[in-house]
C-alpha positions as CSV (number, residue, x, y, z in Angstrom):
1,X,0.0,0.0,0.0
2,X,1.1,3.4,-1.0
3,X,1.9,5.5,2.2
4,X,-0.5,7.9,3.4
5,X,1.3,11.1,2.4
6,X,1.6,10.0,-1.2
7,X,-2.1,9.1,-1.4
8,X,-2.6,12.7,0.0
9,X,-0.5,14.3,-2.6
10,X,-1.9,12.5,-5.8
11,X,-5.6,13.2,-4.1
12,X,-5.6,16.4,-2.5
13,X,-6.1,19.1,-5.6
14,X,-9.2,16.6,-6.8
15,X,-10.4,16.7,-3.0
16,X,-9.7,20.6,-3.7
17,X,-12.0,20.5,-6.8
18,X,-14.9,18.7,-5.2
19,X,-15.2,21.7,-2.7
20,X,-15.1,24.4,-5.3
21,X,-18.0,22.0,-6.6
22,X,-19.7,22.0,-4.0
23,X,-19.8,25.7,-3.1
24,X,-21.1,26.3,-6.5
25,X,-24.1,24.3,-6.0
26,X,-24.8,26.1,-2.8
27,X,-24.4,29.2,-4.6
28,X,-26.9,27.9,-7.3
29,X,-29.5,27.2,-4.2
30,X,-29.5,30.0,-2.9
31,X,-29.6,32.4,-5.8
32,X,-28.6,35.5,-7.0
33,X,-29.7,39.3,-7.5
34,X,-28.6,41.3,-11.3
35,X,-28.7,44.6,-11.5
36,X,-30.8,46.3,-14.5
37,X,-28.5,46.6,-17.6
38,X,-27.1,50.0,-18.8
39,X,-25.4,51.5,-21.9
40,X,-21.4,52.3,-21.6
41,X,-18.7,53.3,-23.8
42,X,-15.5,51.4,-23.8
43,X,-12.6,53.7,-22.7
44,X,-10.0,53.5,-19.8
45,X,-10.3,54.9,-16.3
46,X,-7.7,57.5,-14.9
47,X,-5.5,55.4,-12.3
48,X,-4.3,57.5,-9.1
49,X,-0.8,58.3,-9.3
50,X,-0.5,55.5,-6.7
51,X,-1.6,52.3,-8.6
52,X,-1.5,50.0,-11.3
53,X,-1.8,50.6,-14.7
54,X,-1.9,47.2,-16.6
55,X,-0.5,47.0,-20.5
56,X,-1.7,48.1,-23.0
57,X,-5.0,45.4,-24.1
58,X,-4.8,45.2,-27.7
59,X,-7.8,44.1,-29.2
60,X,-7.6,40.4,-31.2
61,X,-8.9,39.5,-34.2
62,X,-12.4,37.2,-33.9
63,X,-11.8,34.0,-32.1
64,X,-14.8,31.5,-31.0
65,X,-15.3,31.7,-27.4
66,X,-16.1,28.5,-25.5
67,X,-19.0,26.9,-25.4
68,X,-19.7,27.0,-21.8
69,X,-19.2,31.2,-21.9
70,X,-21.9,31.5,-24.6
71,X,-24.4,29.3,-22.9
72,X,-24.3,31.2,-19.5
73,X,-23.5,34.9,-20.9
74,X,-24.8,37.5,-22.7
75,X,-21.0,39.4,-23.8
76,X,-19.9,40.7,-27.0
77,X,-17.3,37.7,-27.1
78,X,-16.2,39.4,-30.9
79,X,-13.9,41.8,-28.9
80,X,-11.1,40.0,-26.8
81,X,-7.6,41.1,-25.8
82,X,-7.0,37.9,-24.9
83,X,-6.8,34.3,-26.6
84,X,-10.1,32.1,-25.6
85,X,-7.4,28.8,-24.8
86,X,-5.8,31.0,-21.9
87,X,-9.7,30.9,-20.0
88,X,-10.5,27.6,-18.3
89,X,-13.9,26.8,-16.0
90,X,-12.5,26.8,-12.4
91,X,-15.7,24.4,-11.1
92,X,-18.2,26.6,-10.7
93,X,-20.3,28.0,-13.1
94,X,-21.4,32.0,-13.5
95,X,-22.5,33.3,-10.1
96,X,-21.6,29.8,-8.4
97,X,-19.5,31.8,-5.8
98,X,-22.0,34.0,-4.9
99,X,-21.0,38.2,-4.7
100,X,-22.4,40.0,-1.9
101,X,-24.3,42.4,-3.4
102,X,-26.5,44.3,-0.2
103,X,-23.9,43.4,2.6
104,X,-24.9,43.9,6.1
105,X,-22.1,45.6,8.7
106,X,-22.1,45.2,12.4
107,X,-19.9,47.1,14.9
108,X,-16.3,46.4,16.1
109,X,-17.6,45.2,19.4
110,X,-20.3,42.5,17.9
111,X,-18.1,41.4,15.6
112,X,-15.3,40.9,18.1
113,X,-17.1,37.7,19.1
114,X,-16.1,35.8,16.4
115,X,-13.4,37.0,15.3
116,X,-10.1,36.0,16.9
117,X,-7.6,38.7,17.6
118,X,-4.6,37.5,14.7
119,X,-7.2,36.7,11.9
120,X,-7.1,38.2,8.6
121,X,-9.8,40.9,7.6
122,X,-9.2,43.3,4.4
123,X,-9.5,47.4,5.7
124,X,-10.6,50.0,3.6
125,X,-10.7,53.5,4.0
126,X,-12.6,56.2,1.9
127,X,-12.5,59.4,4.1
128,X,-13.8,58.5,7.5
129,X,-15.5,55.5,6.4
130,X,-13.4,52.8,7.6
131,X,-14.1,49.1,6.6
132,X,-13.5,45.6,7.4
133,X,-14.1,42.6,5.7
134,X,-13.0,39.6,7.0
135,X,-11.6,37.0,5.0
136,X,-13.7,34.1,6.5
137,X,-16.2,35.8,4.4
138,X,-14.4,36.4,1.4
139,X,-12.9,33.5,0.5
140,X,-17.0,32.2,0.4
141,X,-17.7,35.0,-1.8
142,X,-14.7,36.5,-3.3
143,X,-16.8,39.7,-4.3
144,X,-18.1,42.6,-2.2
145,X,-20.3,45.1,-3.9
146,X,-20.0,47.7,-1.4
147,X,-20.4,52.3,-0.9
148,X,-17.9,53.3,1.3
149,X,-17.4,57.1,1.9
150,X,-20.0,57.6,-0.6
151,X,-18.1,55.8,-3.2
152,X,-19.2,52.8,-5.1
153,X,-16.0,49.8,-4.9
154,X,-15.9,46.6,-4.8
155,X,-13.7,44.8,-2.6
156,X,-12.2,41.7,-4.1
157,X,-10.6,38.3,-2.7
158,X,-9.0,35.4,-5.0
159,X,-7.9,32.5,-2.9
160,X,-6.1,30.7,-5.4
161,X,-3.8,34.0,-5.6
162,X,-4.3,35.6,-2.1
163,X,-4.8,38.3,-3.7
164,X,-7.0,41.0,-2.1
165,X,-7.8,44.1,-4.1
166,X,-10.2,46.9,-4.0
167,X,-11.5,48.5,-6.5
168,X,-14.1,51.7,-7.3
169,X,-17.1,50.6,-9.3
170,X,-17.9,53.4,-11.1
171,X,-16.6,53.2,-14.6
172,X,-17.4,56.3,-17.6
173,X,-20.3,57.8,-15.1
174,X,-22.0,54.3,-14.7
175,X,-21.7,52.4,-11.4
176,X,-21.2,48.8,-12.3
177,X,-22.1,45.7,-10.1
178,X,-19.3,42.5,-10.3
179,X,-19.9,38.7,-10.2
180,X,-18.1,35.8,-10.1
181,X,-18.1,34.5,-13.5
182,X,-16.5,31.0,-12.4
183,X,-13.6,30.9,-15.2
184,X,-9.7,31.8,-14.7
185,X,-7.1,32.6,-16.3
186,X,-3.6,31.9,-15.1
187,X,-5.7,30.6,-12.1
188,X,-6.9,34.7,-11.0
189,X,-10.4,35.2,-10.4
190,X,-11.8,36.2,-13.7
191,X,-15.0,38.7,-12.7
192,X,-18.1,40.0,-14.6
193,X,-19.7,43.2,-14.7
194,X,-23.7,42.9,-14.6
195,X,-24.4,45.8,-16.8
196,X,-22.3,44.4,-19.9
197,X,-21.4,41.2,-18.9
198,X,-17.6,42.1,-20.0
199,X,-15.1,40.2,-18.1
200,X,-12.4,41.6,-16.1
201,X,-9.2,40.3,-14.8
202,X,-8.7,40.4,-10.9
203,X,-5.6,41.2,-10.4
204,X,-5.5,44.0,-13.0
205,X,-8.4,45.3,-12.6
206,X,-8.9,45.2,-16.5
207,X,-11.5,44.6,-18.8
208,X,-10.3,41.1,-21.0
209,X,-13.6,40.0,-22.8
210,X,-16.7,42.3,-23.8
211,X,-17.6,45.8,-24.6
212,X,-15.5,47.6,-22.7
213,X,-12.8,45.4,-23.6
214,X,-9.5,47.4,-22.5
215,X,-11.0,49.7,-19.5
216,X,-9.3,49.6,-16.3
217,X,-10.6,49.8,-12.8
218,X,-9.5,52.4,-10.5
219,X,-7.7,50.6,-7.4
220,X,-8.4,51.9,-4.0
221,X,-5.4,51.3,-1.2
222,X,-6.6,47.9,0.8
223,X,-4.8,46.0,3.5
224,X,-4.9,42.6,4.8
225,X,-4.1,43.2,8.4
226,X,-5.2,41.3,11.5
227,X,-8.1,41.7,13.0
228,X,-6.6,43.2,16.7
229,X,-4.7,45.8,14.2
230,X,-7.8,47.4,13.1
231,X,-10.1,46.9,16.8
232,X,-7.4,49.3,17.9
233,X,-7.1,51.6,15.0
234,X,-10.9,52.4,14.1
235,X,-13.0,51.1,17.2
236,X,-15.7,52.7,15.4
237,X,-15.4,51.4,12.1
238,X,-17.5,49.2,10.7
239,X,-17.3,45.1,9.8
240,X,-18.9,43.0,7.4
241,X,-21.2,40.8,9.2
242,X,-22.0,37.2,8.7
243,X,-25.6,37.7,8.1
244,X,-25.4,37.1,4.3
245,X,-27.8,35.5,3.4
246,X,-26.4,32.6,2.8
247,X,-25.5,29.4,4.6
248,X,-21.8,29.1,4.7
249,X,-19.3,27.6,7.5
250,X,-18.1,31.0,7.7
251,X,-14.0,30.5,9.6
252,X,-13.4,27.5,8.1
253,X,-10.9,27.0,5.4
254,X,-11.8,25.2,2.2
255,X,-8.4,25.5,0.4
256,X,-6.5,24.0,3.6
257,X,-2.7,23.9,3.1
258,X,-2.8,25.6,-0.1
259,X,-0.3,28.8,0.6
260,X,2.7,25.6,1.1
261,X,5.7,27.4,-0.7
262,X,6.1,23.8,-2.2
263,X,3.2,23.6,-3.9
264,X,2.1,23.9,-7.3
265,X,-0.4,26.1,-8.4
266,X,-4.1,25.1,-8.4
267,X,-5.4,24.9,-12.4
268,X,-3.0,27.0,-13.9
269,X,-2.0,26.9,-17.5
270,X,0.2,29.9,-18.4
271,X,3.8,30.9,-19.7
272,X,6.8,29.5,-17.6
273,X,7.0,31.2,-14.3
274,X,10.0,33.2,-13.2
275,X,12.3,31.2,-11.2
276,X,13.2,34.4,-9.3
277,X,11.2,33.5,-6.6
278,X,9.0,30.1,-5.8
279,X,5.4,30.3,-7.3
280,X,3.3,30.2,-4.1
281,X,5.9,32.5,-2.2
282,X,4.2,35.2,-0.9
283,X,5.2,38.7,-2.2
284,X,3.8,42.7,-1.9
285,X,3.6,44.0,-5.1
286,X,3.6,47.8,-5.8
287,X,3.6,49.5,-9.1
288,X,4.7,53.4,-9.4
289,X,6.5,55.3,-12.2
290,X,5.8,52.3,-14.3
291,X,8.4,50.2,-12.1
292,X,6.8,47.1,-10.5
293,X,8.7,45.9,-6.9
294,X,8.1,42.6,-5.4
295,X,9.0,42.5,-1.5
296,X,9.0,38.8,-0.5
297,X,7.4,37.9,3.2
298,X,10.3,36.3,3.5
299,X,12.4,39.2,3.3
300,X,9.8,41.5,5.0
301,X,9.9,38.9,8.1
302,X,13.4,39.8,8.8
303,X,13.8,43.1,8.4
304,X,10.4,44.7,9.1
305,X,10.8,47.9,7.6
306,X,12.2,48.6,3.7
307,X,12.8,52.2,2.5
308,X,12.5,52.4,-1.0
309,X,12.1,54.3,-4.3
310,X,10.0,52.8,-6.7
311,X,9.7,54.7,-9.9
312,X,10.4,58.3,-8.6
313,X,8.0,57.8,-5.6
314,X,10.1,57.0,-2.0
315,X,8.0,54.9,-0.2
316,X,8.3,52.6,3.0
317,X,7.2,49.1,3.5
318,X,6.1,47.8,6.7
319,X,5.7,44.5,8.2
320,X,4.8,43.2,11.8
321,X,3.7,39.7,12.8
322,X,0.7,38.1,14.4
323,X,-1.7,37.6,11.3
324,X,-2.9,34.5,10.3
325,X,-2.7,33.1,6.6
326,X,-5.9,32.1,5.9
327,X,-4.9,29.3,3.0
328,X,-3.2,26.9,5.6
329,X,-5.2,25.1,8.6
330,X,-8.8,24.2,8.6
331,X,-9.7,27.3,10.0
332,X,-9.0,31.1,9.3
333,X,-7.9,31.6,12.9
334,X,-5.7,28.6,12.8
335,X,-3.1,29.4,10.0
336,X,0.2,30.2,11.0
337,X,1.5,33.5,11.8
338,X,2.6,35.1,8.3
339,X,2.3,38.3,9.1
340,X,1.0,41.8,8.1
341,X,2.7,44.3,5.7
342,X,1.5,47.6,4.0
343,X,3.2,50.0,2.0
344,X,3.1,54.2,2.6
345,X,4.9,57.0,1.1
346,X,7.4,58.7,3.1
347,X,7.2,62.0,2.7
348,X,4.4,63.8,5.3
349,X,4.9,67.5,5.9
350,X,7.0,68.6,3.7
351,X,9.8,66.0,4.4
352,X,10.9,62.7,3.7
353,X,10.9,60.3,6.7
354,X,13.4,57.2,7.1
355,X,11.6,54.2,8.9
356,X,13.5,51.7,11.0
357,X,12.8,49.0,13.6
358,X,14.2,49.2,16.5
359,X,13.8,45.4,17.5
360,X,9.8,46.2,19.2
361,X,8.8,49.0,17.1
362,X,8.7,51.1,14.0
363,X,10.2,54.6,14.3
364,X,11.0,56.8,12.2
365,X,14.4,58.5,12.9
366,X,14.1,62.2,12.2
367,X,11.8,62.3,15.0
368,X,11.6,59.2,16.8
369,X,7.4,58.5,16.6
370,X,7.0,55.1,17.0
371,X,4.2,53.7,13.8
372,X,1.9,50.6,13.4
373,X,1.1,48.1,10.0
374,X,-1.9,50.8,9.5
375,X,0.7,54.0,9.0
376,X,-0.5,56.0,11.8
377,X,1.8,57.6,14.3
378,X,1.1,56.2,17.4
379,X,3.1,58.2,19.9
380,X,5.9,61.1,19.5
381,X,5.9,64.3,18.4
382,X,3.8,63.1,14.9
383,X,1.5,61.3,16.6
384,X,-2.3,61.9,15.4
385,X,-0.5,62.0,11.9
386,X,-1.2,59.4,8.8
387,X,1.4,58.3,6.2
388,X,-0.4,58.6,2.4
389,X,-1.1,54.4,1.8
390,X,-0.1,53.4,-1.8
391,X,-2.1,50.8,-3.7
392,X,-0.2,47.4,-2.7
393,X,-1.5,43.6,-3.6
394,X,-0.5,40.8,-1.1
395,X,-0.2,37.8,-4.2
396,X,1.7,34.7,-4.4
397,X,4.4,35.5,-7.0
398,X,3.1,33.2,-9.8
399,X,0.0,35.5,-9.4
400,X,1.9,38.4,-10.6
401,X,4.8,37.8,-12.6
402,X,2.7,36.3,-15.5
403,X,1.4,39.7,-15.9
404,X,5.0,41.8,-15.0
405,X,7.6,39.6,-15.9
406,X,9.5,42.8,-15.5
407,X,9.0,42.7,-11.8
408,X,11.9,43.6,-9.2
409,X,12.4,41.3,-6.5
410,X,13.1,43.2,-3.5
411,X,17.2,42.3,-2.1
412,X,18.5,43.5,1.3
């Protein structure tokens, strides 16, 4: 008989399957809510000077689309910027993974009773409004349909690339609701937009398939911190709350032991993968000036605090520990520590701060303040002052560099 850890490997990614499955048919029970269709023009959006601006997406000459896309959707599949052999069914079919489209919030006090102090929630911030969305939720639903400050986003999850990304939904004066369209390419989450059913690419924020084929979503600066990190910075904020609507074991962990640096990719079929790094190793990405960085965990873990220039734009990356990754254990809470890190520019006031950490804290060393994951000052003579956040994505490496092959890998 074959020993129990081979049986495990050969089994485990069709075990994986059968869950993705199954959360599509729960997805199909319960049902879902579309959004009244709208006209648009195809163009791009304006990117803040702090994000990512994809290549050019050149359209391609008439290919036939799949089968299974034609059936379930209603997009103009004559205009593509991408080949139709690159797209592959993930398990689930259109809306399987359910988006939440009216989600419910509770207050940092209720929601403190299931959440455990190290687990993984997403934060975002649009003026006062401050958000979190916990990733026991996310990785059930991968899409948030959300108005925070007043703005239309949508706040995004892909577990198979632990990539969490939030974007605004308003695109050429039309605010656009996003589902799961249950396809991926180079295993990212490939969504749809309900209005024009075009597809977009996750971790681009682009427009692949469909009528407005080429436009680009506006990204909006979102963290995966732990859950103690925000309590303590916005104990008034608000939390997505469990009430969605849908029966889910919300903190448990269908891709268990997925985020192993020795593993392989789930379902992906792409170019060769830069040997730079391992696939599943766990990087920060940011783009500015055109220049993409990639700051390994890894490298993060040991050093806590990188100053930087990326493009022309000096910026700091931070790390501390005590978040869970939710892709390894059974359960969110349960994953081991990987850590938290952001990414802020340095300049605030005028002046161009260095970070450093001095073993318990970061400071900063023209005036000593002492700064947490979130980029406040905490104490010293800046404390009450923010650092300006800059669009970051959290991504395993194979993720990314299929898209940036360009990418610098971060070196001490």
């Amino acid at each position: 008989m074959e020993p129990a850890r081979l049986i495990w490997s050969k089994w485990k990614w069709v075990l994986l399957l059968v869950l993705v499955v199954l959360v599509a048919v729960f997805g199909l029970l319960q049902g879902t809510r579309h959004s009244a269709p709208v006209q648009t023009k195809a163009g791009r959006t304006t990117a803040p000077a702090a994000g990512f601006t994809p290549a050019a997406c050149t359209l391609l000459p008439p290919e036939t689309p799949p089968e299974f896309a034609t059936v379930e959707f209603t997009t103009d599949f004559s205009k593509h910027c991408v080949h139709y052999d690159e797209i592959f069914s993930g398990g689930p079919p259109k809306d399987g993974i359910p988006a939440l489209d009216a989600p419910r919030f509770v207050t940092v006090s209720e929601a403190d009773a299931w959440l455990k102090p190290d687990e993984p929630v997403i934060v975002l911030q649009v003026g006062s409004d401050a958000r979190a969305y916990p990733i026991q939720i996310l990785i059930w639903h991968e899409i948030v349909n959300d108005t925070v400050g007043g703005m239309p986003v949508a706040v995004t999850f892909c577990p198979l690339c632990n990539t969490a990304i939030a974007f605004e939904r308003t695109v050429n004066g039309h605010v656009l609701d996003f589902g799961t369209s249950g396809r991926l390419r180079f295993s990212n989450l490939l969504m749809y937009d309900r209005q024009t059913e075009s597809w977009w690419q996750q971790v681009t924020g682009q427009a692949i398939i469909g009528q407005l084929t080429g436009t680009t979503l506006v990204p909006r600066p979102a963290s995966i911190v732990a859950w103690a990190a925000f309590r303590a910075a916005y104990p008034s904020g608000l939390v997505l709350s469990r009430e969605t609507g849908y029966d889910r074991p919300y903190g448990q962990n269908p891709y268990q032991g997925y985020d192993n640096v020795n593993q392989s990719p789930f379902l992906y079929s792409g170019p060769p993968i830069s040997s730079k790094l391992r696939p599943m190793a766990r990087v920060l990405i940011v783009v500015l000036g055109g220049e993409a960085v990639a700051y390994p965990f890894d490298t993060l873990q040991r050093v806590h605090v990188i100053n930087d220039t990326v493009g022309i734009t000096e910026v700091v990356a931070l790390w501390v520990a005590g978040t869970s990754s939710p892709l390894d254990a059974g359960t969110i809470a349960g994953g081991r520590d990987v850590g938290s890190a952001t990414v802020y520019m340095r300049a605030l006031g005028g002046r161009t701060l260095t970070f450093r950490f001095d073993g318990t804290h970061i400071v900063d060393k023209e005036t000593g303040s002492t700064w947490d994951i979130l980029g406040r000052a905490t104490s010293g003579p800046l404390s009450g002052t923010s650092l300006t956040p800059v669009v970051a994505t959290n991504s395993f490496w194979f993720a990314w560099v299929v898209y940036r092959p360009d990418t610098r890998v971060y070196r001490p």
